[in-house]
Structure formats: C-alpha cells, structure tokens
Backbone as XML, in Angstrom:
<?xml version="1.0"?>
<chain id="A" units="angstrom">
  <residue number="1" name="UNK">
    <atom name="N" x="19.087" y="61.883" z="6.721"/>
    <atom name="CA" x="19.362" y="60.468" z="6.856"/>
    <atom name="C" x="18.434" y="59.838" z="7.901"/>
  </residue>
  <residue number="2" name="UNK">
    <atom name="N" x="17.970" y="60.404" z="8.559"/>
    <atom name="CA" x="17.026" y="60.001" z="10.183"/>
    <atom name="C" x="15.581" y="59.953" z="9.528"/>
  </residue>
  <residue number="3" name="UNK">
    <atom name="N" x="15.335" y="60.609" z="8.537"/>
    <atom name="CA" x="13.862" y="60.502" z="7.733"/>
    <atom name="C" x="13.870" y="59.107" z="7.081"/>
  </residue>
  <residue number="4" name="UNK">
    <atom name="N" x="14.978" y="58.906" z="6.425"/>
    <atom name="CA" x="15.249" y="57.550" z="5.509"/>
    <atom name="C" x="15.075" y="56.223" z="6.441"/>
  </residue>
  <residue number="5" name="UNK">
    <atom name="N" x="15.536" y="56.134" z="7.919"/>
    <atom name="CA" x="15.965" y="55.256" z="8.567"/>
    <atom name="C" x="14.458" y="54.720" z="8.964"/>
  </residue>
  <residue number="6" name="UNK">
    <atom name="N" x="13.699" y="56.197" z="9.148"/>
    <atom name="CA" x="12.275" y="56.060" z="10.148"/>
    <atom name="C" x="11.320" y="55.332" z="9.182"/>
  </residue>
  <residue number="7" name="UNK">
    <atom name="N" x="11.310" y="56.069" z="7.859"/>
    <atom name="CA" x="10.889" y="55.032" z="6.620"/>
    <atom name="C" x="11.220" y="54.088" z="6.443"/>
  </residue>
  <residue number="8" name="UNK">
    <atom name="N" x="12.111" y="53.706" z="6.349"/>
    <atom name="CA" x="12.613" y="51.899" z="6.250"/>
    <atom name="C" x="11.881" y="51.326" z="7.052"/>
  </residue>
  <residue number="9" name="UNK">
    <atom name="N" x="11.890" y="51.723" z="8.452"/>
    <atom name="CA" x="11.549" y="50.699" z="9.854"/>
    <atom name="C" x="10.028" y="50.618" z="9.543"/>
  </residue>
  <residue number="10" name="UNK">
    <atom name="N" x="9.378" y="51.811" z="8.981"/>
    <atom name="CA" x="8.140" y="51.404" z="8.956"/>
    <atom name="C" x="7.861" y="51.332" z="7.438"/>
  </residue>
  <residue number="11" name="UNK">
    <atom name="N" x="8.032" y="51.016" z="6.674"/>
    <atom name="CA" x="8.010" y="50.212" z="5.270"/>
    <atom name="C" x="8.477" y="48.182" z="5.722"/>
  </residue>
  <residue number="12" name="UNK">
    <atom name="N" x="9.410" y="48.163" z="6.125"/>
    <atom name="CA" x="9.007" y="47.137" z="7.009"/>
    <atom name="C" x="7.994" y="46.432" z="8.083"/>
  </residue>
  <residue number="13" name="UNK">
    <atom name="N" x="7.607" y="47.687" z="9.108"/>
    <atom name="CA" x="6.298" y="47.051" z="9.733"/>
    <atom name="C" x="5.371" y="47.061" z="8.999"/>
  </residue>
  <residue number="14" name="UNK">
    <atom name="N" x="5.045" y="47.355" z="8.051"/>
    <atom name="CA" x="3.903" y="47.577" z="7.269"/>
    <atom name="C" x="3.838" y="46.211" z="6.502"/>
  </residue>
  <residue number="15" name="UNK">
    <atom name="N" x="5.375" y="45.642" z="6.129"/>
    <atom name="CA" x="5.329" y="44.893" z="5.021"/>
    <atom name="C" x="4.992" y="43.144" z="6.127"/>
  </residue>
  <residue number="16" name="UNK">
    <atom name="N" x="5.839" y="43.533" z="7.111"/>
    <atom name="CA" x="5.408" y="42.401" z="8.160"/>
    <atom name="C" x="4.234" y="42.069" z="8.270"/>
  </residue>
  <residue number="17" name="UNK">
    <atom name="N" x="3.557" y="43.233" z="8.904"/>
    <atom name="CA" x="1.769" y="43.236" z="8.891"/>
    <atom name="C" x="1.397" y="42.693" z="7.640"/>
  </residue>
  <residue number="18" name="UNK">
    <atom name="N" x="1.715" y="42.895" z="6.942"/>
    <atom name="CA" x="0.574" y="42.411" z="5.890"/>
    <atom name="C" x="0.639" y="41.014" z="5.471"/>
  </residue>
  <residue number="19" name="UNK">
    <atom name="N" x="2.089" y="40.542" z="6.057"/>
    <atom name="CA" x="2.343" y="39.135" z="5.848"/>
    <atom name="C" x="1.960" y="37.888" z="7.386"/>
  </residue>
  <residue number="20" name="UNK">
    <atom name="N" x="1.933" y="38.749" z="8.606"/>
    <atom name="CA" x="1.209" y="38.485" z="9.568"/>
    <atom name="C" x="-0.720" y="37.878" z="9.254"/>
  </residue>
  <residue number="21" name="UNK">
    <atom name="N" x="-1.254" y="39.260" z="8.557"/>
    <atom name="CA" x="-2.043" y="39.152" z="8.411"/>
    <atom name="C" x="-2.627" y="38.173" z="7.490"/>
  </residue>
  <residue number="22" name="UNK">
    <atom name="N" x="-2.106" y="38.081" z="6.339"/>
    <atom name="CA" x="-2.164" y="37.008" z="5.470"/>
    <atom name="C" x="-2.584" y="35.650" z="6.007"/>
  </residue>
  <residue number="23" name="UNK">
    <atom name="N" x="-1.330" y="35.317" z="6.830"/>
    <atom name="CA" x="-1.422" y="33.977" z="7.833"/>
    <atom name="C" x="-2.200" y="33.982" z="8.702"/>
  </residue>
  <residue number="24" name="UNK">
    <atom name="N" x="-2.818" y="34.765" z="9.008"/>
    <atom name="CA" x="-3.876" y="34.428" z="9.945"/>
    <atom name="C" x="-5.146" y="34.554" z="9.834"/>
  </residue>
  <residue number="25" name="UNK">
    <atom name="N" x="-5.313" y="35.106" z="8.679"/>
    <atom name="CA" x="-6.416" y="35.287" z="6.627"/>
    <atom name="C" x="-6.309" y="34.131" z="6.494"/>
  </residue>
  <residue number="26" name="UNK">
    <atom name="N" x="-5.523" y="33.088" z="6.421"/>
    <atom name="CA" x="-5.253" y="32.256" z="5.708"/>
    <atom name="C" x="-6.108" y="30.747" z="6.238"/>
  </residue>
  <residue number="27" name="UNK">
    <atom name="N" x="-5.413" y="31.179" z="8.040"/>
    <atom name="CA" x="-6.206" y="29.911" z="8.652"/>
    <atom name="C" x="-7.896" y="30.139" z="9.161"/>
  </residue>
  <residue number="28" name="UNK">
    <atom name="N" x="-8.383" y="31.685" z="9.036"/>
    <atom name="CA" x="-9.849" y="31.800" z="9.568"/>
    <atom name="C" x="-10.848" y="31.018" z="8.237"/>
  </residue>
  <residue number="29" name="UNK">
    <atom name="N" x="-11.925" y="30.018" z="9.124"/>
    <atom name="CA" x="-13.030" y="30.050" z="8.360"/>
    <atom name="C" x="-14.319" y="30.875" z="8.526"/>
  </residue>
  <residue number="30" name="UNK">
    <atom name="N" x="-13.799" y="31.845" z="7.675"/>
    <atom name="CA" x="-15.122" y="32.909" z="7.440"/>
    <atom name="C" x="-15.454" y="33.780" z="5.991"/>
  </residue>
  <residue number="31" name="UNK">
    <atom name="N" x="-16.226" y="34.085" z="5.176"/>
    <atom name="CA" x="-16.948" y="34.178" z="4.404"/>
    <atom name="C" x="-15.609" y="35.136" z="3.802"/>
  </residue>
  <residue number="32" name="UNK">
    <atom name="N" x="-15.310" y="36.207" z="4.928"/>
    <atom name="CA" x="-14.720" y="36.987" z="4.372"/>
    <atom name="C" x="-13.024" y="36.651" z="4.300"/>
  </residue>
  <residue number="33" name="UNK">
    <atom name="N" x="-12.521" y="35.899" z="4.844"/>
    <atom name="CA" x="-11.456" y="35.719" z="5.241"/>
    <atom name="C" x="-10.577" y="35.802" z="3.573"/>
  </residue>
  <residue number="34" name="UNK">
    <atom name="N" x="-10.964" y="34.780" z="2.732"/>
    <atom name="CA" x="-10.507" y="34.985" z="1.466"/>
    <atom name="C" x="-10.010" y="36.202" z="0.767"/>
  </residue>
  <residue number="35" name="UNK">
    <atom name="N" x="-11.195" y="36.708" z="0.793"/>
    <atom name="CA" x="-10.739" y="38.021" z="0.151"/>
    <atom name="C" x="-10.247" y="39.044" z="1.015"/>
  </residue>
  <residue number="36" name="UNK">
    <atom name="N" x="-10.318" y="39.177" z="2.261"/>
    <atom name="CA" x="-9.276" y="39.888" z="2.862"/>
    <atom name="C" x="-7.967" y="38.975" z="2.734"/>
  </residue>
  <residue number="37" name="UNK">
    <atom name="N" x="-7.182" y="37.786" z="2.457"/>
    <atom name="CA" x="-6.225" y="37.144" z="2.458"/>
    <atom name="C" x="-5.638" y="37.731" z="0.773"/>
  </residue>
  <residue number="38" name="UNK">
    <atom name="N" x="-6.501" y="37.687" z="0.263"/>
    <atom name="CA" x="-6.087" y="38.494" z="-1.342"/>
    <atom name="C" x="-5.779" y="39.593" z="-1.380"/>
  </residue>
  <residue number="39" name="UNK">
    <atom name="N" x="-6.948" y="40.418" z="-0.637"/>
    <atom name="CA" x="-6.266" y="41.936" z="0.021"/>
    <atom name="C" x="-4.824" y="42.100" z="0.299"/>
  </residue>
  <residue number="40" name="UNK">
    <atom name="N" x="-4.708" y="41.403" z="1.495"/>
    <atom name="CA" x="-2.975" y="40.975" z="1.903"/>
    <atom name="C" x="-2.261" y="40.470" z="1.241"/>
  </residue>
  <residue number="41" name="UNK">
    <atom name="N" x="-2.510" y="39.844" z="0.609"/>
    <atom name="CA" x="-0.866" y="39.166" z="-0.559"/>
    <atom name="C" x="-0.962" y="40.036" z="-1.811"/>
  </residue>
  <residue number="42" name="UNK">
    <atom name="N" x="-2.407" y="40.868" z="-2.334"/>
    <atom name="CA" x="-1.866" y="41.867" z="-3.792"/>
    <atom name="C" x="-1.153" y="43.076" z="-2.572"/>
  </residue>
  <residue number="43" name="UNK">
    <atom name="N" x="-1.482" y="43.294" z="-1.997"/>
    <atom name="CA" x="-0.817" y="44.881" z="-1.298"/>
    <atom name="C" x="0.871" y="44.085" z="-0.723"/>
  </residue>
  <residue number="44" name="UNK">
    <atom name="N" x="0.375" y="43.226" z="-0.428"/>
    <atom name="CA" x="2.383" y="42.939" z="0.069"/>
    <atom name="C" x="2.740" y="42.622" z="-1.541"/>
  </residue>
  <residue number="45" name="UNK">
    <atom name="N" x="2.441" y="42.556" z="-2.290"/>
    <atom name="CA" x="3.234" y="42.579" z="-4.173"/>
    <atom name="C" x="3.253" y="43.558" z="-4.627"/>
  </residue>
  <residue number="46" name="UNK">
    <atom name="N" x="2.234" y="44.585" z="-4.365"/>
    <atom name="CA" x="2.041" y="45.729" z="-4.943"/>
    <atom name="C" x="2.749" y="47.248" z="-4.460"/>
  </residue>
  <residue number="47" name="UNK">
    <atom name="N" x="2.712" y="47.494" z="-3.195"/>
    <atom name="CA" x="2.925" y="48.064" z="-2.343"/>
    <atom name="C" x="4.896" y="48.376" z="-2.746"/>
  </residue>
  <residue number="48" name="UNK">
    <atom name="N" x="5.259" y="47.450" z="-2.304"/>
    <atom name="CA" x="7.150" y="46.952" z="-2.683"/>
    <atom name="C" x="7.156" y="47.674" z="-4.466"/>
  </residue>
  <residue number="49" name="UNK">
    <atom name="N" x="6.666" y="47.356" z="-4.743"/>
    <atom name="CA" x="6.947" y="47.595" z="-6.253"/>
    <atom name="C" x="6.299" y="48.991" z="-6.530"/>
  </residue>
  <residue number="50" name="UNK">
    <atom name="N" x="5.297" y="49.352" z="-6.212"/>
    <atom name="CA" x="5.108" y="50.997" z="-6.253"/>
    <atom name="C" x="6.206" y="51.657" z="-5.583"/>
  </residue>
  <residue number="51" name="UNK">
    <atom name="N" x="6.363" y="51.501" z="-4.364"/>
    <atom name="CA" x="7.593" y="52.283" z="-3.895"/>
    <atom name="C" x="8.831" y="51.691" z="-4.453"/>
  </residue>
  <residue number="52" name="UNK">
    <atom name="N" x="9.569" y="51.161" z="-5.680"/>
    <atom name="CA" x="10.437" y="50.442" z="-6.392"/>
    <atom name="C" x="10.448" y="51.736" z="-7.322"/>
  </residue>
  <residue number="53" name="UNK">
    <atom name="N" x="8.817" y="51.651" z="-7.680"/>
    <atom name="CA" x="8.710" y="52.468" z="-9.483"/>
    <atom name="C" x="8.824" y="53.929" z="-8.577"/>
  </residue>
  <residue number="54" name="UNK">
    <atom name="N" x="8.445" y="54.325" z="-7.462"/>
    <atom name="CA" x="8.439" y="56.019" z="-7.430"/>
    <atom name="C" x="10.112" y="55.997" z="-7.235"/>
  </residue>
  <residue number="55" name="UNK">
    <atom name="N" x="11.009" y="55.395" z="-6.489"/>
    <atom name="CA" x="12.302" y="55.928" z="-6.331"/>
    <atom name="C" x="12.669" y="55.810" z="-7.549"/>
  </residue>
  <residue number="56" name="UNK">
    <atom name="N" x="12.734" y="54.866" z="-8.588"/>
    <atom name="CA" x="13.388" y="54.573" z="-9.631"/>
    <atom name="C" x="12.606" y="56.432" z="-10.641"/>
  </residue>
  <residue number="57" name="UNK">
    <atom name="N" x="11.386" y="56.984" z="-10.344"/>
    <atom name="CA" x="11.274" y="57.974" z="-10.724"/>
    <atom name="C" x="12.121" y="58.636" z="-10.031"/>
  </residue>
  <residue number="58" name="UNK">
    <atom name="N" x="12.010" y="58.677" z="-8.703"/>
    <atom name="CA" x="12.479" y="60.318" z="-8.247"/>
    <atom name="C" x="14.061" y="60.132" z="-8.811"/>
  </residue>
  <residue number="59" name="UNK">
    <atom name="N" x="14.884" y="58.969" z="-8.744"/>
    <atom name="CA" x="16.152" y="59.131" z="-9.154"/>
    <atom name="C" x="16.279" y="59.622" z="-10.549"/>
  </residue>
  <residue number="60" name="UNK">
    <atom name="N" x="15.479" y="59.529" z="-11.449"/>
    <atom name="CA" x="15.550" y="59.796" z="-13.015"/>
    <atom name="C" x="15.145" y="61.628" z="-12.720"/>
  </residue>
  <residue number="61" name="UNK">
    <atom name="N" x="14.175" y="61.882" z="-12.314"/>
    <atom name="CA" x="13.572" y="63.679" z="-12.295"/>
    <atom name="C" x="14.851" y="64.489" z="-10.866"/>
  </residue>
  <residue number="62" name="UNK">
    <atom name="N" x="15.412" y="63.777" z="-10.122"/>
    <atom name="CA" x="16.289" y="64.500" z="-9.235"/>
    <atom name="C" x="17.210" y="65.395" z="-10.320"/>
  </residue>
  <residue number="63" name="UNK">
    <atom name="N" x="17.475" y="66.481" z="-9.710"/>
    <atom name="CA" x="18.720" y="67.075" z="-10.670"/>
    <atom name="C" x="18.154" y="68.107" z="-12.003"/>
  </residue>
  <residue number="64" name="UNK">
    <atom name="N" x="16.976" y="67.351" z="-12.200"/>
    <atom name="CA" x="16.009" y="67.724" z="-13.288"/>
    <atom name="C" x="15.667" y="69.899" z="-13.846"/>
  </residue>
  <residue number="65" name="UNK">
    <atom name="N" x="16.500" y="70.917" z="-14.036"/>
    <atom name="CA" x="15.885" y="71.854" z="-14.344"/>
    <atom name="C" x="17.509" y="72.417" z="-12.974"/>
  </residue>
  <residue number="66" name="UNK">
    <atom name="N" x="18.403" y="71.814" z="-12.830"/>
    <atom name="CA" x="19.777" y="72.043" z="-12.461"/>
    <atom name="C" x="20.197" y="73.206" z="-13.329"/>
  </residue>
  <residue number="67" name="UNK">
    <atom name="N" x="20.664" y="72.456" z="-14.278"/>
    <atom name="CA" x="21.217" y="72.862" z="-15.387"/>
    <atom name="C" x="21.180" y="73.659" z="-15.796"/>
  </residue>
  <residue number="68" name="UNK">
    <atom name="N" x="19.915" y="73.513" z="-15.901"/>
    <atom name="CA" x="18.754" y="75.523" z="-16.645"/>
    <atom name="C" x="19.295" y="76.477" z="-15.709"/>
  </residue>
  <residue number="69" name="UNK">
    <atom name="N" x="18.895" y="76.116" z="-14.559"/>
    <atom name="CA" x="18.859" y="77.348" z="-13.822"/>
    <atom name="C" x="20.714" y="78.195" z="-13.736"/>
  </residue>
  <residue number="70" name="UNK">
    <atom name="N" x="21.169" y="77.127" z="-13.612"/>
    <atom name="CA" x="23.103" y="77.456" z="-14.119"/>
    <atom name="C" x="23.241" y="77.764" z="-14.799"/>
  </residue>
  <residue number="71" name="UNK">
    <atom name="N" x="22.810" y="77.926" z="-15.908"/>
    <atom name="CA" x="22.614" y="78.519" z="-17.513"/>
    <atom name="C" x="22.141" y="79.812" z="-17.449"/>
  </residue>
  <residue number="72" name="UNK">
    <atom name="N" x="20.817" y="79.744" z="-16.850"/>
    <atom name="CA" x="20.134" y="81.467" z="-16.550"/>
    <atom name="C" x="20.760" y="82.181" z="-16.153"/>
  </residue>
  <residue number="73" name="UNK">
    <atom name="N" x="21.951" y="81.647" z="-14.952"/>
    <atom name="CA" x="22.385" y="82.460" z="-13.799"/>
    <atom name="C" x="23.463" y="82.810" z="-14.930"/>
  </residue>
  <residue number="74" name="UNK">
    <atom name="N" x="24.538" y="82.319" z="-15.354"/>
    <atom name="CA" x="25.565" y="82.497" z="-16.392"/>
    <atom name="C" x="25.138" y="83.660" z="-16.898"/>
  </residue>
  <residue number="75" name="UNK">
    <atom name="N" x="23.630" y="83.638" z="-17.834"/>
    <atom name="CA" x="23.320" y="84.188" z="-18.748"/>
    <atom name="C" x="22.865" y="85.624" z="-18.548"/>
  </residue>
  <residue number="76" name="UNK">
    <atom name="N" x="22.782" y="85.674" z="-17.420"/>
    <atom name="CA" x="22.705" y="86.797" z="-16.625"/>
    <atom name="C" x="23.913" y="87.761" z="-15.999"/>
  </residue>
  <residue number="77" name="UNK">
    <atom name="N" x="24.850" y="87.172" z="-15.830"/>
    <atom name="CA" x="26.110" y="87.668" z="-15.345"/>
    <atom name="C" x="26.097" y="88.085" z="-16.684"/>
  </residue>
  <residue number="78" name="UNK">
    <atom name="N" x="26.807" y="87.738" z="-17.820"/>
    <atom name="CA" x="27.083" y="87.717" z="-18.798"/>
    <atom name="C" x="26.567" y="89.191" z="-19.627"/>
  </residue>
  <residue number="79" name="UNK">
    <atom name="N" x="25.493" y="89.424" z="-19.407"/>
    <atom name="CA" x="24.249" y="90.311" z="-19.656"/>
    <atom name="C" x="25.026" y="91.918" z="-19.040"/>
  </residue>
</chain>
C-alpha cells in the first residue's frame, strides 16, 4: 500500500509539472516555446491515459494462469 501512495504523489507531481510548465510555455516569446508548450499539453493527455490503459490491463491479466496452476496441483494429488 506505501508503493501505491508514493506513486500517486508522484504521478501527481509529474502531472502538475507539466501543467506548470505549459503556463509558462505559454507566456515565453521564443522560437521554441510553442512546441515545447505542445510537448506539455500532448504528455499531460497522454501520459493520464496510458497509465488508465496499463491498469485497466493489469486488472484484466491479474489472476491470469490462477486457475491452471490449481488444476495442475489437483491433478497431481489425484495422480
């Protein structure tokens, strides 16, 4: 549970930063400022939603090859 908590806090600073950064992308006039400001707003859209799609995996594959192995073990006593 202390792994989960430490991830959150920094899945948050991360997500702050990038929205920090944005705004202050946003007000520089310089050549590059733009596209580092694009940098920052696809990774704060992108970022949230990759880690969305891997839990929504790991919850579907958790548990995954359980079963089998309870089956083997059965199948083995049994034997």
């Amino acid at each position: 549970m202390k792994w989960k908590r430490i991830g959150a806090a920094a899945a948050i600073v991360i997500l702050l930063g990038f929205a920090v950064a944005a705004m202050i992308f946003a007000f520089i006039d310089a050549p590059w400022a733009e596209q580092a400001l694009s940098a920052c707003l696809f990774c704060a859209i992108v970022v949230p939603v990759f880690i969305y799609i891997m839990m929504l995996v790991a919850k579907v594959l958790r548990g995954r090859g359980v079963d089998r192995d309870r089956e083997d073990e059965n199948n083995r006593k049994e034997r």
